[in-house]
MILO-193335 format. One record per residue: residue in one letter; x, y, z of N, C-alpha, C, CB in turn. Coordinates in Angstrom, 2 decimals. Glycine has a CB too. Example, Ala and Ser with C-alpha at 12.3 -4.5 7.8 and 13.67 -1.06 7.14 Angstrom:
REM residues 2
a; 13.19; -5.69; 7.80; 12.30; -4.50; 7.80; 13.20; -3.30; 7.80; 11.31; -4.47; 9.05
s; 12.85; -2.25; 7.08; 13.67; -1.06; 7.14; 12.90; 0.03; 7.87; 14.08; -0.60; 5.72
***
This chain:
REM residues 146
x; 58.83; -92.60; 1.28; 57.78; -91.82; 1.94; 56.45; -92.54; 1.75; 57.72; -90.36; 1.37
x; 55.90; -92.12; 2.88; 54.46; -92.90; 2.92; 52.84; -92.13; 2.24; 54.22; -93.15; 4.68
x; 52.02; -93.02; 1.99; 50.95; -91.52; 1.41; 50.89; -90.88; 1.82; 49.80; -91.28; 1.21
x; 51.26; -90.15; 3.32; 50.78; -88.94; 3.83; 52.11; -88.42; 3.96; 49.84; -88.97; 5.13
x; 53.06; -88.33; 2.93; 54.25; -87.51; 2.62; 54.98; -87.82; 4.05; 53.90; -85.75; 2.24
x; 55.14; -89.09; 5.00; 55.94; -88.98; 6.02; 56.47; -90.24; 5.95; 55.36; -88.59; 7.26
x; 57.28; -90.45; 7.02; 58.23; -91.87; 7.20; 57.66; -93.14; 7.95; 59.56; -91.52; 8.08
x; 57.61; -94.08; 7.45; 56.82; -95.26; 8.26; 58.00; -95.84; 9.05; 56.00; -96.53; 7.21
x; 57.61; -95.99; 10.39; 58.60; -96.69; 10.90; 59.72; -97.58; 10.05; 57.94; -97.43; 11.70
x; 59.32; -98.42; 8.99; 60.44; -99.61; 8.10; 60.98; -98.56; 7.35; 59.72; -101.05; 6.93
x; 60.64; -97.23; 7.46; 61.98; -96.15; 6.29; 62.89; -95.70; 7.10; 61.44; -94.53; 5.41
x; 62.68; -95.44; 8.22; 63.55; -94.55; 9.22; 65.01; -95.27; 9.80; 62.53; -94.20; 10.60
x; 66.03; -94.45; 9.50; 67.40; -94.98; 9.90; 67.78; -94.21; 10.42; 68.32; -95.36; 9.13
x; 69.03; -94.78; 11.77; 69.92; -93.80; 12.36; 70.34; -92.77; 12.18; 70.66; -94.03; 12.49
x; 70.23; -91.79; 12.56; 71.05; -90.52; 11.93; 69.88; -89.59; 11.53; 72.11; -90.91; 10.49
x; 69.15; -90.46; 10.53; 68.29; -89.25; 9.72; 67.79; -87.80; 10.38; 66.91; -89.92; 9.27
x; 67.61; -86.75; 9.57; 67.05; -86.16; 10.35; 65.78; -84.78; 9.23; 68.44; -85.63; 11.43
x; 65.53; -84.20; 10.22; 64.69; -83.02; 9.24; 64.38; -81.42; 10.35; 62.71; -83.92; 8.64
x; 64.24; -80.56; 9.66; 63.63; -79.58; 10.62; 63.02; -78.37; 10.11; 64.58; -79.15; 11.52
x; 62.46; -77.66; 10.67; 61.71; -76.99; 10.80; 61.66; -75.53; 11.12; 61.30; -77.52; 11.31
x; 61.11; -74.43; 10.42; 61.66; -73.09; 11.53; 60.21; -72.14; 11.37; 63.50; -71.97; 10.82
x; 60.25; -71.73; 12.23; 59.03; -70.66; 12.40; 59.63; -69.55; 13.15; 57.66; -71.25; 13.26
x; 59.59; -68.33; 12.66; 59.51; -66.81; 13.26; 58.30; -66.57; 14.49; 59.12; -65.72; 11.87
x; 58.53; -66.73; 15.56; 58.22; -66.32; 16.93; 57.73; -65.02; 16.55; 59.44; -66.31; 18.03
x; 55.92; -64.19; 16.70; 55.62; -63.45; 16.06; 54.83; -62.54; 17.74; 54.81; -64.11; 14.60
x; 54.57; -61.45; 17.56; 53.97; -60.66; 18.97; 52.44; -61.46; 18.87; 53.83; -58.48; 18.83
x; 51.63; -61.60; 18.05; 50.68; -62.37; 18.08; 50.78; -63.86; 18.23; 50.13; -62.08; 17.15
x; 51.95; -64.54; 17.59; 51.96; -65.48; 18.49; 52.06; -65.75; 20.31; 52.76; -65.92; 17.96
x; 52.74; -64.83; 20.63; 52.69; -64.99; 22.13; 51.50; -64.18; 22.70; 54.06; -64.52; 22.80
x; 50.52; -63.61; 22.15; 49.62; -63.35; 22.99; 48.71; -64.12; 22.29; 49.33; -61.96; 23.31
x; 48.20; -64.85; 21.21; 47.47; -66.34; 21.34; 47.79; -67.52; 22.22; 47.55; -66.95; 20.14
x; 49.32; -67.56; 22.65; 49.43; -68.79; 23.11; 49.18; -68.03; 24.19; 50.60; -69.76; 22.92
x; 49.17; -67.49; 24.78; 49.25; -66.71; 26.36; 47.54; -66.86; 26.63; 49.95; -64.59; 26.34
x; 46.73; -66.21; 25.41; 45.16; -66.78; 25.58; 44.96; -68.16; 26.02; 44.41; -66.75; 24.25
x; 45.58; -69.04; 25.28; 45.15; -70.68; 24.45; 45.20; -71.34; 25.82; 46.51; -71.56; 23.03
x; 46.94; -70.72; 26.20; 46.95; -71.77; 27.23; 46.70; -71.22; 28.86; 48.42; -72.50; 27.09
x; 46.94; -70.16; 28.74; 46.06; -69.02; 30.45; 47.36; -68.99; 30.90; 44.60; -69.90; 32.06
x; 48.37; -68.49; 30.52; 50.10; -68.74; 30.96; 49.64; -67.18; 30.74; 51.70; -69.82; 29.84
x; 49.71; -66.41; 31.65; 49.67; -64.51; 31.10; 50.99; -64.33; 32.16; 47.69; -63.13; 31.68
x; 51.91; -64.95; 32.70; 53.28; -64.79; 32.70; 53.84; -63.04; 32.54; 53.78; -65.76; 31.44
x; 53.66; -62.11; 33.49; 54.39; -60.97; 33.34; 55.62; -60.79; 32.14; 54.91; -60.81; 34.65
x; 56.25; -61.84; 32.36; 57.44; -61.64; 31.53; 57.26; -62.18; 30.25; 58.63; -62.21; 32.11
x; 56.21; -62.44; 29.88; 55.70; -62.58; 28.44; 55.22; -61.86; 27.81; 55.01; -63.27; 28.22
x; 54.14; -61.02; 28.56; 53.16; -60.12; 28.23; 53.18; -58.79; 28.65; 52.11; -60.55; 28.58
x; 54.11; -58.45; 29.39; 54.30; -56.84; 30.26; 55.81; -56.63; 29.81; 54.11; -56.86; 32.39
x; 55.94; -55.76; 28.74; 57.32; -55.39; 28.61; 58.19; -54.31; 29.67; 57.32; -54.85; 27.29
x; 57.34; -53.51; 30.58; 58.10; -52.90; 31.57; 58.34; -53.43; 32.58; 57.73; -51.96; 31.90
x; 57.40; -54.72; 32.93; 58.12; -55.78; 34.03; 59.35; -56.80; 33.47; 56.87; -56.86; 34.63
x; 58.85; -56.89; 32.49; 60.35; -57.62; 31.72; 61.12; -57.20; 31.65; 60.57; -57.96; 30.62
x; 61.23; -55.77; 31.94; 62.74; -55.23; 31.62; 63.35; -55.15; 33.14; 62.77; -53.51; 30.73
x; 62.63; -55.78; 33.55; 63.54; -55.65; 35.70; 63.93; -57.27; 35.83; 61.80; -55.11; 37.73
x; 63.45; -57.87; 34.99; 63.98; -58.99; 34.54; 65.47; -59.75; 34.41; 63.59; -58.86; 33.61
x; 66.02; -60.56; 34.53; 66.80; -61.27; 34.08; 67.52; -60.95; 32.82; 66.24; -62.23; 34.07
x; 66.24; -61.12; 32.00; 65.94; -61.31; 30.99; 65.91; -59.90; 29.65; 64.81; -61.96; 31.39
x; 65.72; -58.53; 30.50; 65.97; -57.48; 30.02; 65.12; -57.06; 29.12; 67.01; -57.48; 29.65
x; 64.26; -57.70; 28.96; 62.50; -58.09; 27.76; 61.94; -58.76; 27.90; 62.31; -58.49; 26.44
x; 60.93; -58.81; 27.30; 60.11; -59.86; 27.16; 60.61; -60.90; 26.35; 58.97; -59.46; 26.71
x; 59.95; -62.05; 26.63; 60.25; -63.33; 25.87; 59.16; -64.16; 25.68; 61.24; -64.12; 26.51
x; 59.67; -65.52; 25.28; 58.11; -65.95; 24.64; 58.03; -66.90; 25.64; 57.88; -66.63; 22.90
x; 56.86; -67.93; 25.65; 56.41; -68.79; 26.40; 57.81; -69.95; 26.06; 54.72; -69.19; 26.01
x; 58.02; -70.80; 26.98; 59.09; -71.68; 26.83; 58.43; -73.25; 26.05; 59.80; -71.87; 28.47
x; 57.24; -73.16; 25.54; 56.45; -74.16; 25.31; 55.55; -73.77; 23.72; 55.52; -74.33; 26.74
x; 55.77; -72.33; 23.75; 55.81; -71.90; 22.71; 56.69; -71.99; 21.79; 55.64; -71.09; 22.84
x; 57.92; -71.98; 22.10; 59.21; -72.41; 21.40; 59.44; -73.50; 21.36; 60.25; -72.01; 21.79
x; 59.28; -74.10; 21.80; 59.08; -75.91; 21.93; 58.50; -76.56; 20.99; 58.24; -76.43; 23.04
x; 57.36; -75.90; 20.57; 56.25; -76.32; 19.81; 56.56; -76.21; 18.41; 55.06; -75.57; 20.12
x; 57.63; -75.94; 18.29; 58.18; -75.61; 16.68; 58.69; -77.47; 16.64; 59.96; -73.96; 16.47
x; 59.16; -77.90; 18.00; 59.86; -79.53; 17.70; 58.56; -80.47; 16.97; 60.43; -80.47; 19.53
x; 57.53; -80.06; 17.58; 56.30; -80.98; 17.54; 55.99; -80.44; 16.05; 54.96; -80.72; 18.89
x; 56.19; -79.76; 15.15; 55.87; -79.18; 13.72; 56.90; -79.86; 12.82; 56.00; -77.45; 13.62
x; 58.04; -80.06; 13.81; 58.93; -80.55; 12.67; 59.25; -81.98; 12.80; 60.25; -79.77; 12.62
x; 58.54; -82.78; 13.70; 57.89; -84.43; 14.00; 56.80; -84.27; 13.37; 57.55; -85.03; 15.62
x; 55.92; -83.31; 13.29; 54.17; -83.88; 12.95; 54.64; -83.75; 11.16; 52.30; -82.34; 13.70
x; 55.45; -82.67; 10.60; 55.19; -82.27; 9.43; 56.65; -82.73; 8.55; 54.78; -80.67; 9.51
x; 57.54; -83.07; 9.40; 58.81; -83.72; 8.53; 59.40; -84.95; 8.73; 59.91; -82.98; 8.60
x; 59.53; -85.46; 9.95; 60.12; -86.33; 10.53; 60.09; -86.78; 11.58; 60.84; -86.21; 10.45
x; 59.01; -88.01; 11.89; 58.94; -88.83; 10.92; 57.77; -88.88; 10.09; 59.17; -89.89; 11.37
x; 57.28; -87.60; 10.31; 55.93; -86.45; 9.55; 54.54; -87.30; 9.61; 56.26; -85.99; 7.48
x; 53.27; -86.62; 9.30; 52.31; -86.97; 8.92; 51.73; -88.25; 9.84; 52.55; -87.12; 7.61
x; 50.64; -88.64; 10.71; 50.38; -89.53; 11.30; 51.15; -89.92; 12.64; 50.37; -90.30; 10.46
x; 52.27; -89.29; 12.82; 52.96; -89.77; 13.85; 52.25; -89.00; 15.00; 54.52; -89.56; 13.71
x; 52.37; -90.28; 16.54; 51.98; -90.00; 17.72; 53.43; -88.99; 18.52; 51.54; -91.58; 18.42
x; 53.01; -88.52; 19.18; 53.85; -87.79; 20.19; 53.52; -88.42; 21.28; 53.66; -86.30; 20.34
x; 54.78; -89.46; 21.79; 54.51; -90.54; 23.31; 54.95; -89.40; 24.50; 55.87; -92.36; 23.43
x; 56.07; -88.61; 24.07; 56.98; -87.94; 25.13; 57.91; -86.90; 25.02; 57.68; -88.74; 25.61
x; 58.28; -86.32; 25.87; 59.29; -85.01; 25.37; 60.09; -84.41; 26.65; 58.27; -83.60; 24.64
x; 61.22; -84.30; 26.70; 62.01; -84.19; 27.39; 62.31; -82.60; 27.30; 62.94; -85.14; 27.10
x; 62.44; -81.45; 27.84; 63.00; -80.33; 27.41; 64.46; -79.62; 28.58; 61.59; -79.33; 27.26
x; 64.66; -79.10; 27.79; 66.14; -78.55; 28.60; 66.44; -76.56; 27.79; 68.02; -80.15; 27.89
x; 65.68; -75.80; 28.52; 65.78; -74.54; 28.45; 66.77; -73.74; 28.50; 65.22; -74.22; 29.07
x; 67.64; -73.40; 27.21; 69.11; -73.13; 27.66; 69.77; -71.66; 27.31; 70.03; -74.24; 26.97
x; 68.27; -70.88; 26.50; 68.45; -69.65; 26.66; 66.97; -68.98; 26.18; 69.78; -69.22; 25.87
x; 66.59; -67.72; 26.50; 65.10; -67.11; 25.41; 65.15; -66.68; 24.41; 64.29; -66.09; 25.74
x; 64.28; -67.20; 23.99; 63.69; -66.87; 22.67; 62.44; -65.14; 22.91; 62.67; -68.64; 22.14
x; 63.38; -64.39; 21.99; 62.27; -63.29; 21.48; 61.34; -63.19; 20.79; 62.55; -62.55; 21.05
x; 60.57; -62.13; 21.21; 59.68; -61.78; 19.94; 60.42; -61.12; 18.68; 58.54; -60.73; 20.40
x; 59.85; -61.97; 17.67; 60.56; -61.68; 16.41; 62.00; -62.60; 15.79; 60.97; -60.21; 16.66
x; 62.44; -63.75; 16.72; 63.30; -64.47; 16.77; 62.69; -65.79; 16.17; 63.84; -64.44; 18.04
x; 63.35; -66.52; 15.13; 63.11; -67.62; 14.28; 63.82; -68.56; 15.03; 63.52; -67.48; 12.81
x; 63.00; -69.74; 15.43; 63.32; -70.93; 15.71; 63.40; -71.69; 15.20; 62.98; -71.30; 16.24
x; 64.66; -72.48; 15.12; 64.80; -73.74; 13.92; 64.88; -74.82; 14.80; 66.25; -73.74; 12.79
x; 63.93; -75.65; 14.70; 63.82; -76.91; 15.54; 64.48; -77.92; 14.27; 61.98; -77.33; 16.14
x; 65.64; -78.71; 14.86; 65.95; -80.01; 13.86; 65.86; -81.39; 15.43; 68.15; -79.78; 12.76
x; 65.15; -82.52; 14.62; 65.11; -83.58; 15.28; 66.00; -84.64; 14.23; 63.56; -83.93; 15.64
x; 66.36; -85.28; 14.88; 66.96; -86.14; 14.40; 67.26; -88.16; 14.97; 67.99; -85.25; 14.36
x; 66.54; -89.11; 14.06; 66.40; -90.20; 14.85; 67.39; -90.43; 15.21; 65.92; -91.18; 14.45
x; 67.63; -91.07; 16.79; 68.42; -91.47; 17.56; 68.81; -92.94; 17.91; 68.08; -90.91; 18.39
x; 67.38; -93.49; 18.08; 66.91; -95.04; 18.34; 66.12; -95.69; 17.36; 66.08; -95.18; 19.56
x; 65.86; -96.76; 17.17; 64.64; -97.15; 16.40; 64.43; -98.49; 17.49; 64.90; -97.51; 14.47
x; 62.79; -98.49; 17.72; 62.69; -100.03; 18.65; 61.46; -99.98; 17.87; 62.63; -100.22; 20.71
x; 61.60; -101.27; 16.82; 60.67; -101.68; 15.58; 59.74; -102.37; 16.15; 61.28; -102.52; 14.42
x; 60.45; -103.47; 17.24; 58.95; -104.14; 17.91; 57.56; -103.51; 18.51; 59.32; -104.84; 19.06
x; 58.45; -102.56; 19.16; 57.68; -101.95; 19.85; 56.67; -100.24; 18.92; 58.82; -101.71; 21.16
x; 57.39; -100.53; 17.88; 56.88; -99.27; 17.36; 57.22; -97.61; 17.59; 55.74; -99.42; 17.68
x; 57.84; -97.55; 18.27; 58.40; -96.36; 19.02; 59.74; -95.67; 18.60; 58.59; -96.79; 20.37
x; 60.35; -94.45; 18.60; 61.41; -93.67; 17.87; 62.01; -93.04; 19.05; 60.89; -92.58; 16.70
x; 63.10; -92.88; 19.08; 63.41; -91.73; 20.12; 64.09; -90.89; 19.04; 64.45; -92.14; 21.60
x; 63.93; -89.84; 19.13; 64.91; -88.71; 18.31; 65.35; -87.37; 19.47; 63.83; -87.91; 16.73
x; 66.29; -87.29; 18.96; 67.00; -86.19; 19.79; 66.64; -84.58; 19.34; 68.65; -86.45; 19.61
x; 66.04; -83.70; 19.96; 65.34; -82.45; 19.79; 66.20; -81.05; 19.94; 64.22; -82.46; 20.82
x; 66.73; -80.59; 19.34; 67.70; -79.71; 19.16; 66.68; -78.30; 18.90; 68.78; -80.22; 17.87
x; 66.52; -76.82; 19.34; 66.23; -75.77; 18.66; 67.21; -74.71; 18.91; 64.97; -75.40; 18.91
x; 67.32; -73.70; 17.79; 68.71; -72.78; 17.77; 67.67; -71.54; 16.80; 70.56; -73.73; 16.71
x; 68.02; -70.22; 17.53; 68.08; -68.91; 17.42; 69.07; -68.81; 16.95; 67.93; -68.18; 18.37
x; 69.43; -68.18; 15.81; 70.52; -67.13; 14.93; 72.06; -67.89; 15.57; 70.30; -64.93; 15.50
x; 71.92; -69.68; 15.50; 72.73; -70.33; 15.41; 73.20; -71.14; 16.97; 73.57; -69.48; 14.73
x; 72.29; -70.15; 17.77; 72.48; -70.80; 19.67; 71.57; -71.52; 19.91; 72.38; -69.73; 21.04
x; 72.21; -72.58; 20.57; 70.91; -73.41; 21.30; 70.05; -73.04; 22.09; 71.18; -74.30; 21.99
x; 68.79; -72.78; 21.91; 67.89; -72.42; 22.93; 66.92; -73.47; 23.58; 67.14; -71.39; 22.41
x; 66.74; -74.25; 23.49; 66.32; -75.86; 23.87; 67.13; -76.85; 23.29; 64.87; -76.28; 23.40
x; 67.31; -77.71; 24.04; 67.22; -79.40; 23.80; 66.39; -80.15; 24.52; 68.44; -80.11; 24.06
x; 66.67; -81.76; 23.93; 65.92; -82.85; 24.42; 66.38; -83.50; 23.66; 64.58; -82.92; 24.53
x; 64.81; -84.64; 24.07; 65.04; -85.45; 23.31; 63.79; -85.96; 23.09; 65.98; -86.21; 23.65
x; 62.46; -86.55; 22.50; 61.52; -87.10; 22.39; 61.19; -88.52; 22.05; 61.14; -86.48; 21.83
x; 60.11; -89.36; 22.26; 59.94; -90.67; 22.08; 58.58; -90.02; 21.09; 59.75; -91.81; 23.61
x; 58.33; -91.28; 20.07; 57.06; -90.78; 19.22; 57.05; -92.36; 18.74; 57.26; -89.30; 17.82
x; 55.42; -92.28; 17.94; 55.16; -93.78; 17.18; 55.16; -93.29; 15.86; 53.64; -94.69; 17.54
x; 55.94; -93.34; 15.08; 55.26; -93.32; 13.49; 54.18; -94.29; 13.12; 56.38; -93.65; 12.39
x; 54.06; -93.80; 11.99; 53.04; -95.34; 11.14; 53.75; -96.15; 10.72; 52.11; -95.18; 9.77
x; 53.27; -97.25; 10.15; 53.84; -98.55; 10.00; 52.88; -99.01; 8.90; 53.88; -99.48; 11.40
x; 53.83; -99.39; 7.72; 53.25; -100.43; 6.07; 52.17; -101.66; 7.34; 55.47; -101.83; 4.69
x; 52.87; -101.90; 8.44; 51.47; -103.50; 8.41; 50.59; -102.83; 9.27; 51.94; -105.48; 9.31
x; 50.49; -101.70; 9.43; 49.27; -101.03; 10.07; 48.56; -100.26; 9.15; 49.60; -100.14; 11.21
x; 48.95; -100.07; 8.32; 48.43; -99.26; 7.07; 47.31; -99.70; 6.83; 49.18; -99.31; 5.84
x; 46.14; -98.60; 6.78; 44.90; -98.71; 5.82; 44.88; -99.54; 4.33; 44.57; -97.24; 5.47
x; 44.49; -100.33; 4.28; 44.62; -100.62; 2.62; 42.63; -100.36; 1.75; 45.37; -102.92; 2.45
***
């Protein structure tokens, strides 16, 4: 691990992985619904949600997402790392009050170039509710501050 408790590109191997989980909270979806101007009926109106698909309300799909980017910024390959890209694949909703466990896990390593691809997995009470996959830069020992 690097000083800022994360992985420098020369630590990171195939396979590795780490993750992350955060409880999806009613104030979280009406901050992100502020933050980002997404006021989405079916986020924020539980009697239109229930004519829904969906049978409730649910959370922002980017809101749930955002648990991947917590568990790249804060575990793997943590601390300092860029976010180049992100792929998503929406494969069921997430509720209010539903814990998302985002695990990423490296996929690629391209050392020249500096760049990671890891594959982006998140699961509700054991179901997949997103995938992907993301590209990111960690830090790097010959870029390092000394």
């Amino acid at each position: 691990m690097n000083q800022l408790d994360g992985y420098d590109i020369e630590d990171l191997r195939m396979g590795m992985s780490a993750s992350f989980a955060k409880t999806i909270t009613e104030a979280d979806i009406v901050l992100f619904a502020a933050a980002s101007g997404d006021n989405n009926a079916v986020h924020i109106n539980e009697e239109f949600a229930q004519t829904t698909q969906f049978k409730g309300r649910i959370a922002h799909g980017m809101l749930s997402a955002s648990v991947i980017s917590a568990a790249i910024a804060g575990r793997l390959p943590g601390p300092g790392t860029v976010y180049l890209g992100q792929n998503l694949r929406f494969k069921a909703p997430v509720r209010p009050g539903d814990t998302v466990h985002a695990t990423v896990t490296v996929k690629e390593i391209f050392a020249e170039k500096r760049r990671v691809s890891l594959t982006t997995v998140c699961t509700v009470a054991g179901k997949v509710v997103i995938e992907g996959d993301a590209l990111v830069m960690p830090t790097s020992r010959e870029n390092a501050i000394r």
